[in-house]
N, C-alpha and C positions, 0 to 999 in steps of 0.2 A: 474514446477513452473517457467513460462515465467518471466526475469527480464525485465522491462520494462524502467530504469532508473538507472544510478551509479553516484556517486556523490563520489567523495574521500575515495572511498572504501565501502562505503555506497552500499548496494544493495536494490531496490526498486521492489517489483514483489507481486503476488499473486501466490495462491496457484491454480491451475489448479480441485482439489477435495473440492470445497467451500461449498460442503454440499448440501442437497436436503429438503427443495428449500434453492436455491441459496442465499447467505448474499447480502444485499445490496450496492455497490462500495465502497469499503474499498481498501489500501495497506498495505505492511508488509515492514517495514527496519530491515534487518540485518549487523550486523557488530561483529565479533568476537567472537561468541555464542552469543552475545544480540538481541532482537529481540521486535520492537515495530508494532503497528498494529494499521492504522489512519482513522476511518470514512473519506469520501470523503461528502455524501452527510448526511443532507443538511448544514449543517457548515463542516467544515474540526475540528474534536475532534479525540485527543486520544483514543480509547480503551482500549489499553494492552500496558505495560509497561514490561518488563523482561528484567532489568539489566540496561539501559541508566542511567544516572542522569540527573536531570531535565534541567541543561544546555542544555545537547544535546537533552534533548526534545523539549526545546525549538526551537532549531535549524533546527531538522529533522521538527516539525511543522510550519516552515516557508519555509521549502524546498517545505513541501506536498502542502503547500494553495498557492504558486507562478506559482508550476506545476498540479496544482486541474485539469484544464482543459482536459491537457495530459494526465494525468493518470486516469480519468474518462473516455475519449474517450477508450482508451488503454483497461481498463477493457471491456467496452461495445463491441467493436470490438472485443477481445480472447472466449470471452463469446457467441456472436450473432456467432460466425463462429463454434465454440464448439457446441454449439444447432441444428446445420445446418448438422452435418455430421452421 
């Protein structure tokens, strides 16, 4: 599960077994056993929820839509090189 980003303890990554076929660019934040999961495209939305309160939803959802870029490229390059070998 490549982390692709940390923020204050926050871990930002995907899961390397996304399933066949493939989900489409999402991330996962963990922190503490908590663990949320944020579509990337084509808006940045929630999916999964297990444990945050919505404060920190908030928050990891403005962390994900400032770094959408990042972690959309991030996904496409793990993914395009994982396909390759």
């Amino acid at each position: 599960m490549p982390v692709v980003l940390r923020y204050q303890g926050y871990k930002f990554f995907f899961y390397s077994n996304e399933g066949n076929p493939l989900e489409p660019p999402h991330i996962h934040v963990r922190l503490a056993g908590k663990e949320a999961k944020f579509r990337l495209v084509p808006d940045v939305s929630v999916v999964r929820n297990d444990g945050f309160d919505a404060r920190t939803i908030r928050l990891l959802h403005e962390i994900v839509t400032v770094n959408r870029n990042f972690l959309e490229d991030e996904w496409h390059g793990y993914f395009t090189c994982k396909n390759l070998v």
